[in-house]
C-alpha positions in Angstrom: -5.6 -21.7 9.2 -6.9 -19.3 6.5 -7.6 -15.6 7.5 -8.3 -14.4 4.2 -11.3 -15.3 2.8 -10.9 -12.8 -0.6 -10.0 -15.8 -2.5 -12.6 -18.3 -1.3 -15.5 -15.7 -1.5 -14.0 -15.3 -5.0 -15.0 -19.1 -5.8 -18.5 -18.5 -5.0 -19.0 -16.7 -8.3 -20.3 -20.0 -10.3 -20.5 -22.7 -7.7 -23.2 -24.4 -6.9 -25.2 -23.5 -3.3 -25.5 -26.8 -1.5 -24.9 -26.9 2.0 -23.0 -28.7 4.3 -23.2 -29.2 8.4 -19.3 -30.8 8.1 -17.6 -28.4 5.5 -17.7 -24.8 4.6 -19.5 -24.6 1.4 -20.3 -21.4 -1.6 -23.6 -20.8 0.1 -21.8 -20.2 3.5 -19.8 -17.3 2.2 -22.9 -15.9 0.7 -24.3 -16.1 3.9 -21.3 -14.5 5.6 -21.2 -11.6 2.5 -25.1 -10.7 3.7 -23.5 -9.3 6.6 -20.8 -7.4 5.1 -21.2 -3.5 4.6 -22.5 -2.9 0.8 -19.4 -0.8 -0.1 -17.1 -3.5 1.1 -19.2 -6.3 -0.9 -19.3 -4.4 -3.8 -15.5 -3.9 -3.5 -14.9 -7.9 -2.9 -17.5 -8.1 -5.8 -15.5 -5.8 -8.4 -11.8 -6.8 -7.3 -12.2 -10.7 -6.7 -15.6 -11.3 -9.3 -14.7 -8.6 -11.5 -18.5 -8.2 -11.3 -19.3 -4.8 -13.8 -22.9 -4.4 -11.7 -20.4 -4.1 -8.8 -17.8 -2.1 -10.3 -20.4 0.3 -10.4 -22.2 0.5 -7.1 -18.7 1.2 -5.5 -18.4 3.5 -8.2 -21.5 5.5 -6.9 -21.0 5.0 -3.4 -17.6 6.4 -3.8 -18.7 9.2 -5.3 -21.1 9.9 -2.9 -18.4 9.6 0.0 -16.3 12.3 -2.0 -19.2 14.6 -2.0 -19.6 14.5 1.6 -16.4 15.4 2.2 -15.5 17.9 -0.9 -17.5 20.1 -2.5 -16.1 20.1 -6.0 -18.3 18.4 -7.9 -17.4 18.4 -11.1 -16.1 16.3 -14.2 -13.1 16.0 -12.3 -14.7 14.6 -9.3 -15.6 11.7 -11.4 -12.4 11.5 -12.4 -10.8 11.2 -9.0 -13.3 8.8 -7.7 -12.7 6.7 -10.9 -8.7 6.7 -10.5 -8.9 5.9 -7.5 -11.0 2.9 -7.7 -8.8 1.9 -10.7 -5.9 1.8 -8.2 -7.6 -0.4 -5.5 -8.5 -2.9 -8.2 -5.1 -2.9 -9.9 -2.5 -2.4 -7.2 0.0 -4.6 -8.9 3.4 -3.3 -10.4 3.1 -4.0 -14.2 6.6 -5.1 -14.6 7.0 -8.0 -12.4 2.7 -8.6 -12.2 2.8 -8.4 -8.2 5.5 -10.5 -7.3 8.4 -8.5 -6.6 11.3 -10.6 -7.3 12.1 -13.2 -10.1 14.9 -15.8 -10.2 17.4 -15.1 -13.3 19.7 -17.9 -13.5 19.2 -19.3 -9.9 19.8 -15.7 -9.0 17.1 -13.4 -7.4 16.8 -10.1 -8.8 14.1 -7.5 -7.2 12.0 -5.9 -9.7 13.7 -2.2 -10.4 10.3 -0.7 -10.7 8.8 -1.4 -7.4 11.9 -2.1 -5.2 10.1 -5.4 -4.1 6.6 -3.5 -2.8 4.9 -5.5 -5.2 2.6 -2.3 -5.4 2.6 -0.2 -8.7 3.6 3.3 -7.9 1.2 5.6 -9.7 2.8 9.0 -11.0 1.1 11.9 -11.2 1.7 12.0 -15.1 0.2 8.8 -15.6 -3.2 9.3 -13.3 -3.3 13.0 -15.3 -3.0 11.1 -18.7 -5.5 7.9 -16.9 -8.0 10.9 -15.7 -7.2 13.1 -19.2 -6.7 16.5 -16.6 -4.0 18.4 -16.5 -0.7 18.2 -14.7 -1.3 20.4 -12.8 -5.0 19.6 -11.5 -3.2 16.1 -10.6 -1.0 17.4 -8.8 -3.3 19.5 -6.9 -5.5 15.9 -6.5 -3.6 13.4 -5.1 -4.4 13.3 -1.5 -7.6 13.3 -2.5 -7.1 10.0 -4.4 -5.0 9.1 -1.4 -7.9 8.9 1.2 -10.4 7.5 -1.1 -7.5 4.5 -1.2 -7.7 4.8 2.5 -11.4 4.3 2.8 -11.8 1.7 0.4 -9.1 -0.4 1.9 -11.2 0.0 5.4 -14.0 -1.1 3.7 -11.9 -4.5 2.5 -10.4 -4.8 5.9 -13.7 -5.0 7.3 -15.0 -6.9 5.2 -12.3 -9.4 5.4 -13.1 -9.3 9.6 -16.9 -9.7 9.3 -16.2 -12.8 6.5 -13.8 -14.5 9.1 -15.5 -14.0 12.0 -18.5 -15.7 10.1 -16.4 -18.4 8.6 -15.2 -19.2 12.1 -11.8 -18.2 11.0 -9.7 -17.1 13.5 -6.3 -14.3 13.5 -3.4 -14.1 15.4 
């Protein structure tokens, strides 16, 4: 049985919307993503549409989380919020593209760079080069970018609960 629904809701980008009583059809997962949290949509939206419109709604909504809780509004606010949305969308280690191992000559070999996670480790370097502040401000910055990992992945998690539950689909 399928508990994920990213994929499917994915599919729903071009399809057509006829409807079904026997099978689960496009305009069923639109009807499910109505119920969703607008955050979590636009999340789905950005990571499994790669919807722009999207891309910035979470965008703003983030930033307006951010506020709440920190006060420094700045340029490098925007930054932050922007770095760590990059993150969420592109968790993927570069070097083996998400799949952690490969088979070299019948033989598997776990990728070097992510130790099998899968999961690209961002550096402090690289997210002050990404975010063009210094080192040092990075550095200063990363827990920050931390939680807002932390609520966006509640938002997917949710959303991923509220789309099964309305697709009938059922964890263990």
């Amino acid at each position: 049985m399928v508990t994920n629904v990213r994929e499917p809701f994915a599919s729903t980008a071009f399809a057509g919307l006829s409807w079904s009583p026997l099978e689960e059809k496009a305009v069923d997962r639109v009807a499910a993503s109505g119920k969703v949290d607008p955050l979590g949509l636009w999340l789905w939206k950005a990571k499994y549409q790669l919807e722009s419109n999207a891309y910035k709604h979470a965008q703003t909504a983030l930033a307006e989380i951010y506020a709440k809780r920190y006060t420094d509004a700045s340029p490098v606010a925007a930054a932050i919020v922007a770095q760590a949305l990059r993150e969420f969308l592109a968790p993927s280690c570069r070097d083996c593209r998400g799949v952690g191992e490969m088979l070299v000559n019948d033989l598997r070999v776990v990728c070097e760079t992510c130790g099998g996670s899968k999961i690209h480790k961002y550096n402090d370097f690289e997210r002050a080069r990404t975010m063009q502040i210094s080192y040092a401000m990075t550095k200063r910055s990363g827990f920050k970018i931390t939680w807002l990992l932390g609520v966006m992945g509640q938002h997917d998690r949710t959303a991923n609960a509220v789309m099964c539950r309305e697709l009938e689909r059922h964890t263990k």
